[in-house]
N, C-alpha and C positions, 0 to 999 in steps of 0.2 A: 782828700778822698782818694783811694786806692784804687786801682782798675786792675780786670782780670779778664784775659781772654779765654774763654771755653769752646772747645769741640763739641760736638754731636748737642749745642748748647739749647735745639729750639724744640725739643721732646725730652717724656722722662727723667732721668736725672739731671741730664745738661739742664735744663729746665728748670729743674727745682734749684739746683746749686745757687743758676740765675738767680732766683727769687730770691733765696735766702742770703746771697752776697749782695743785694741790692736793697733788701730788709736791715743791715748792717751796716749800710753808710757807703757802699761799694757802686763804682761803676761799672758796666760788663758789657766789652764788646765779645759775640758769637759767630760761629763757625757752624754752617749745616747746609744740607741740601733741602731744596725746593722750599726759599723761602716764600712765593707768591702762594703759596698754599695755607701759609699759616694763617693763623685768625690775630687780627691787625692791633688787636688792644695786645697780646698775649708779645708779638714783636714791640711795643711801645716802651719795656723794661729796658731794652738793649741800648746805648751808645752808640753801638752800630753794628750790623752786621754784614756778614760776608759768605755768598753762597758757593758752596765749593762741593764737588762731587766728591767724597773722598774714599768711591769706589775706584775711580780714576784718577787720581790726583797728578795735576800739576807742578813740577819741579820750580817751573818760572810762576807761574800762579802763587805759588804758597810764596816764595821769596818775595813777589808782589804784595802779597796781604800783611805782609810778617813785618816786614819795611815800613814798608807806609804808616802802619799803626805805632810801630814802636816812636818812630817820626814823632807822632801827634803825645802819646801817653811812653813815658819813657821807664815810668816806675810799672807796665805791665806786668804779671804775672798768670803763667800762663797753668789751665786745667787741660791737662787731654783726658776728655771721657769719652770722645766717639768711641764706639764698639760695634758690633753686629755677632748673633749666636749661630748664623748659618755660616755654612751646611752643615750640619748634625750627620752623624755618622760613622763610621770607620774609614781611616785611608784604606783606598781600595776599592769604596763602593762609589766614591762621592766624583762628579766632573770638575774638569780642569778650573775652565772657566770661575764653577762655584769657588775655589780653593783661591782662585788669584783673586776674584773678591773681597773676598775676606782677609785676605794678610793684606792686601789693600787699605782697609776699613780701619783694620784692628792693628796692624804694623807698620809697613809705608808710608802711610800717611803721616802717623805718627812721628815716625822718624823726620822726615822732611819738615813738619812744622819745629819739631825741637829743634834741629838742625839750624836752621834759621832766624829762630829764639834764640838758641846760644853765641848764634853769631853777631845777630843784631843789638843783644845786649850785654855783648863784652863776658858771658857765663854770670851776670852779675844779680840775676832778675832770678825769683823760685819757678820750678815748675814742679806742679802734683800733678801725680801720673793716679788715676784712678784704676785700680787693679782689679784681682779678683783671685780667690783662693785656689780658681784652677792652672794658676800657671804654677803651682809646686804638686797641683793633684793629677791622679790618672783618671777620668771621669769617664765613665764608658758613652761614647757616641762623640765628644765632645773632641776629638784631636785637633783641629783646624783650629777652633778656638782657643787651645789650652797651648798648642805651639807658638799662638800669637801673642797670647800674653807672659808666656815664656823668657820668648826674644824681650819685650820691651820690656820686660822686669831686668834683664839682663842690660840692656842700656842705659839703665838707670845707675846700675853698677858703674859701667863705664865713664858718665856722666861726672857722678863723684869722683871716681877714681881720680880726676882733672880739678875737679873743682867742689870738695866737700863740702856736701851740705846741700848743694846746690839741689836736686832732685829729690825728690819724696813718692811714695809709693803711698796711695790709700786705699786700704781692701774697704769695701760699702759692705759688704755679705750679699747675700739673697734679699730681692727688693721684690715691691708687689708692682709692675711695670710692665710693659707690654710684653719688653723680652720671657718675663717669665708666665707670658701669655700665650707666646709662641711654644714655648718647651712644654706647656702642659696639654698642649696639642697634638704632640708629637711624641715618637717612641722613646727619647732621652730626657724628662723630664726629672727631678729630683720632687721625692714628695715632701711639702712641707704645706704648713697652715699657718694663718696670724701673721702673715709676712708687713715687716715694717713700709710703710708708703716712704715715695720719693723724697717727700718733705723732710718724713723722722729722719731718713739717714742724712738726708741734706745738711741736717744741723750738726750732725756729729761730725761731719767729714767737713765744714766748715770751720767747727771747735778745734781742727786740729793743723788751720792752718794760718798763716800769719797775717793779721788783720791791719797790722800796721806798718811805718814806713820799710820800705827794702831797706 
């Protein structure tokens, strides 16, 4: 049996991915905030998880969760999907605070769990980086967001550049999710209809990853 650790694992897509790598014979330790919140069957799918702020993320925290786990499941492979679409906006209108959030969420964090995946598994373990078409797009409102996915599309580079192969990039598209429950609220929304559920794309962005041994 394969294990896979996922980010932003206990809503939305982290979620579904959960479901449908665990549908597949998969077991799945998660990474999210406030898990004493969640509804106690919908946590039961997990291996284990691990509650971590990853608006503030811990340097010794993550190298703590990232150790220990690789410790126990050594064949891990790891999902970063956490994200976050605030603040919406133009550089310029938006607060500090808001902006360190989000590259928090969407970059930092990031970086620091790969960082200590690559370490702890010798570069030898996959990681899919769950992307998104606005880090090659200009999308009006979206800067904060689209510089963040930016950067970590650009680490991915880096990544191979060491150790080919190693990293993968999977764009979802536009998903029917809360995020884009947020944005149809708001003045930066894209219009679209018949948006595919977390599940559809869940199987495709599973279909495209490796099911078997590392």
């Amino acid at each position: 049996m394969g294990h896979f650790l996922i980010t932003g694992a206990f809503s939305g897509l982290g979620l579904a991915l959960s479901e449908e790598l665990v549908a597949q014979g998969m077991s799945v330790s998660g990474i999210g905030r406030s898990i004493s919140n969640r509804d106690g069957s919908t946590m039961d799918i997990f291996n284990s998880v691990h509650e971590m702020d990853l608006s503030a993320p811990s340097a010794t925290g993550v190298q703590k969760v990232i150790s220990e786990l690789i410790a126990t499941h050594p064949d891990t492979r790891l999902i970063i999907n956490a994200a976050q679409i605030e603040p919406l906006g133009p550089l310029g209108s938006l607060k500090n605070s808001d902006i360190g959030e989000s590259l928090n969420v969407n970059l930092t964090s990031a970086l620091l769990i790969m960082n200590s995946f690559l370490d702890c598994t010798h570069s030898a373990n996959p990681i899919y980086v769950i992307g998104s078409g606005a880090a090659n797009h200009t999308i009006d409102g979206w800067d904060i967001y689209s510089i963040g996915k930016s950067a970590l599309l650009r680490a991915i580079d880096f990544i191979n550049a060491t150790t080919p192969g190693t990293a993968k990039w999977l764009e979802p598209g536009v998903i029917d999710t809360n995020m884009q429950e947020r944005l149809k609220s708001s003045n930066w929304g894209i219009s679209s209809s018949e948006l595919p559920s977390a599940a559809q794309v869940s199987r495709e962005l599973v279909s495209q990853m490796s099911l078997g041994a590392n």
